[in-house]
C-alpha positions in Angstrom: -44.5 -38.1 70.6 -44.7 -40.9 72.7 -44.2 -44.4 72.0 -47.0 -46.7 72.4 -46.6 -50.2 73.5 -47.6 -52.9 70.2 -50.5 -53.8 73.1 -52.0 -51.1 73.6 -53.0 -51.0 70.2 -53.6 -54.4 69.3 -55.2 -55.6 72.2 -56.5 -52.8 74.6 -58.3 -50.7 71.7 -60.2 -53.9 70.6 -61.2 -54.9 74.4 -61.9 -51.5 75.2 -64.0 -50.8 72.0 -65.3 -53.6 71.0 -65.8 -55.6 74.0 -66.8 -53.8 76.6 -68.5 -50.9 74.3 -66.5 -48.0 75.8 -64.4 -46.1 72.9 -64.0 -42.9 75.2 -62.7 -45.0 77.8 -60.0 -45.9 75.5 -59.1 -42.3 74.1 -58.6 -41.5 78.2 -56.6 -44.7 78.7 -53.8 -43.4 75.8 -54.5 -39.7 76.8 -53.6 -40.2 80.5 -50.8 -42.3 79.0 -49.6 -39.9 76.9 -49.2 -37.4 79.9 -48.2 -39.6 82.3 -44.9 -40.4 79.7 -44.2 -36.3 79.2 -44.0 -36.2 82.6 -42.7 -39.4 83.6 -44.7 -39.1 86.4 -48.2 -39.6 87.5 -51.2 -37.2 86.6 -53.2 -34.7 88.7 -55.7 -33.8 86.9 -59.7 -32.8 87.3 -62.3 -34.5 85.5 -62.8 -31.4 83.7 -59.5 -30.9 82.5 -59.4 -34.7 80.9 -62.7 -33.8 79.4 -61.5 -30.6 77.7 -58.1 -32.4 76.7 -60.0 -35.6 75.0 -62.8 -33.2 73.7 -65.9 -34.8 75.5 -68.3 -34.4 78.1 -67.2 -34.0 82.1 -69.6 -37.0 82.9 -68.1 -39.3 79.9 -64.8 -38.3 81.8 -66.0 -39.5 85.3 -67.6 -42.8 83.3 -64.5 -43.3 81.2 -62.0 -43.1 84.3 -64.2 -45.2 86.9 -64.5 -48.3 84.2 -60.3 -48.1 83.7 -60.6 -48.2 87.5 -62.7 -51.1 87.6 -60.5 -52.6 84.9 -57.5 -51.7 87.1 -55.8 -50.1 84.6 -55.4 -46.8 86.3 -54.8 -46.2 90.0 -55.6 -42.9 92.0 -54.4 -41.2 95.2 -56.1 -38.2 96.8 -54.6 -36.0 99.3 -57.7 -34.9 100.4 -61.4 -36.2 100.3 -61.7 -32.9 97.4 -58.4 -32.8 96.1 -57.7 -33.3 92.4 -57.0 -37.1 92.1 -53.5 -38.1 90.6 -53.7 -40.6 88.5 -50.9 -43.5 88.0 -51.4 -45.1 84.3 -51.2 -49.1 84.5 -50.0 -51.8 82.2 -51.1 -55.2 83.8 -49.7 -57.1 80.7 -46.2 -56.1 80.9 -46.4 -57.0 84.9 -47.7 -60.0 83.9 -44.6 -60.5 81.1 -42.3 -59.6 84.0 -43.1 -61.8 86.5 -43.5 -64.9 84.2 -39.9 -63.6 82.8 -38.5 -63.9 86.4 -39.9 -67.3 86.9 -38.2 -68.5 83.9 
């Protein structure tokens, strides 16, 4: 299983759910995680595959993944205009930790 960071957690799940009201986008957020660390790589994957892996709706998929877009904690590359997107899984806090670290 993998291992997720304290943050995630104690932080994200309470932003995420609480604050900005989107509970789904957080079961996404440690889903895409969670693949993106079995594969320690990024993930190509359709809207509808996230939906049946998660268990929700295709359109609660397409919602979930464009607010951790516009929170910036996912990326995505196409190879095409229709291709299935890969996405890269972001952690802003432990860039943040790094670069403070290096200053230091």
């Amino acid at each position: 299983m993998p291992v997720l960071d304290d943050y995630i957690i104690d932080t994200l799940m309470r932003d995420l759910v609480g604050h900005d009201r989107k509970p789904v986008s957080f079961l996404v957020y440690v889903w895409l995680a969670s693949e993106q660390s079995k594969t320690a790589s990024e993930v190509r994957v359709s809207y509808q595959q996230v939906a049946d892996s998660v268990g929700i709706s295709k359109s609660s998929a397409q919602a979930s993944i464009r607010w951790l877009l516009r929170r910036k904690l996912l990326t995505v590359k196409k190879e095409t205009v229709t291709a299935t997107p890969i996405y890269a899984v972001r952690s802003p806090w432990r860039d943040a930790a790094r670069r403070t670290k290096d200053r230091g």
